[in-house]
N, C-alpha and C positions, 0 to 999 in steps of 0.2 A: 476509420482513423483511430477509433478509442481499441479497437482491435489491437493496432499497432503500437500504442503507446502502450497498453497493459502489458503485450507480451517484452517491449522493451524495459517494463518493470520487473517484471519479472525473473529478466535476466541479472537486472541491477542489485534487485532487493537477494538472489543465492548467492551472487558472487559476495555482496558485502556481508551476509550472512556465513559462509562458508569461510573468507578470510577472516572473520574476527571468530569464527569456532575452533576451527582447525587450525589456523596458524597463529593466531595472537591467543588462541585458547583461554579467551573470554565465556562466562555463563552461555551455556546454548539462551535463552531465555530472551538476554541482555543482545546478545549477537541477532536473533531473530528480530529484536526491536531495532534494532540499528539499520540492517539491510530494510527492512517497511518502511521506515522513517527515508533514510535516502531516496528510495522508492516512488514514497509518495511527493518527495518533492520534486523529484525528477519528471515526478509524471504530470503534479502540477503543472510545471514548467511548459511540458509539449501539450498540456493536457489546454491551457490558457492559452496559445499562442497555435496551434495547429487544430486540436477538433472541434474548442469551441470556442473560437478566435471573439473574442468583444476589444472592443475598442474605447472604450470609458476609462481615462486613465482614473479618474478619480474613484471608480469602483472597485481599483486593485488592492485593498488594504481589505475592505470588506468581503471581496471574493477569495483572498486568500483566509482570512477568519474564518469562511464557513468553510473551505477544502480542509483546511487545519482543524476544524473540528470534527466534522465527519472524519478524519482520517485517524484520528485517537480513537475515537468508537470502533472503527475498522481495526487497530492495531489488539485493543480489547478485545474484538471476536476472534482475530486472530492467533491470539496467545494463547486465549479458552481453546479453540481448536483443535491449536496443538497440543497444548498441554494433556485433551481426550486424547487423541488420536496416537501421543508418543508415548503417554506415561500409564494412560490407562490402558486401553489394548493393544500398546507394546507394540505400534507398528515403528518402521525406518523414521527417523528425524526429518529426511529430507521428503519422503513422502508421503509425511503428515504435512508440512509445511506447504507441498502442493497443494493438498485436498484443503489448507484453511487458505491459499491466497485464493485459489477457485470458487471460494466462495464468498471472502472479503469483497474479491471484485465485483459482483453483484450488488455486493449492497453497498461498492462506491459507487460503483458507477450510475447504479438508482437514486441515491440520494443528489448525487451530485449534478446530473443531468434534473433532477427535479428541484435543488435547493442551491445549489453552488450558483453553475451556469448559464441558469434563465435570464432573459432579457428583462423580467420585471421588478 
């Protein structure tokens, strides 16, 4: 399941990354924070209600505070990422951005299944 919601992010976080690059021709920077941000709350969204379904409504404020902070550490590695990957050895924009979501996801999905989504 967390398979399918990441690659459903992924699709989310180019496309909104790519409309606000190329078309609204906003900072690449700003635009790559934008599509991670939609991203991650989209993924929140299936990520709470599909892979790691809890039923405590009273826990939804605090389980969204820790997805929301793990996911700014994530946007942090991410930007570092990129920012190696495009500006220092000059690879493609877009696939630097793969190589740092590829690895963002890891340390969402680690933290997240160990800190977000446990039942303790």
């Amino acid at each position: 399941m967390f398979s399918i919601v990441g690659a459903s992010g992924v699709v989310v976080d180019f496309s909104v990354t790519w409309l606000f690059k190329e078309k609204v021709r906003i900072h690449k920077y700003i635009a790559n924070s934008l599509g991670f941000i939609v991203a991650t709350i989209s993924n929140y969204l299936l990520n709470r209600f599909w892979t790691f379904y809890t039923v405590d409504a009273q826990a939804k404020f605090n389980e969204f505070s820790k997805f929301f902070f793990i996911a700014l550490i994530g946007l942090a590695i991410n930007n570092a990422i990129l920012y190696l990957f495009h500006e220092k050895l000059k690879w493609n924009f877009y696939l630097s951005k793969l190589v740092a979501i590829g690895i963002v996801s890891i340390w969402n999905f680690s933290f997240n299944y160990l800190y977000t989504f446990t039942s303790s």
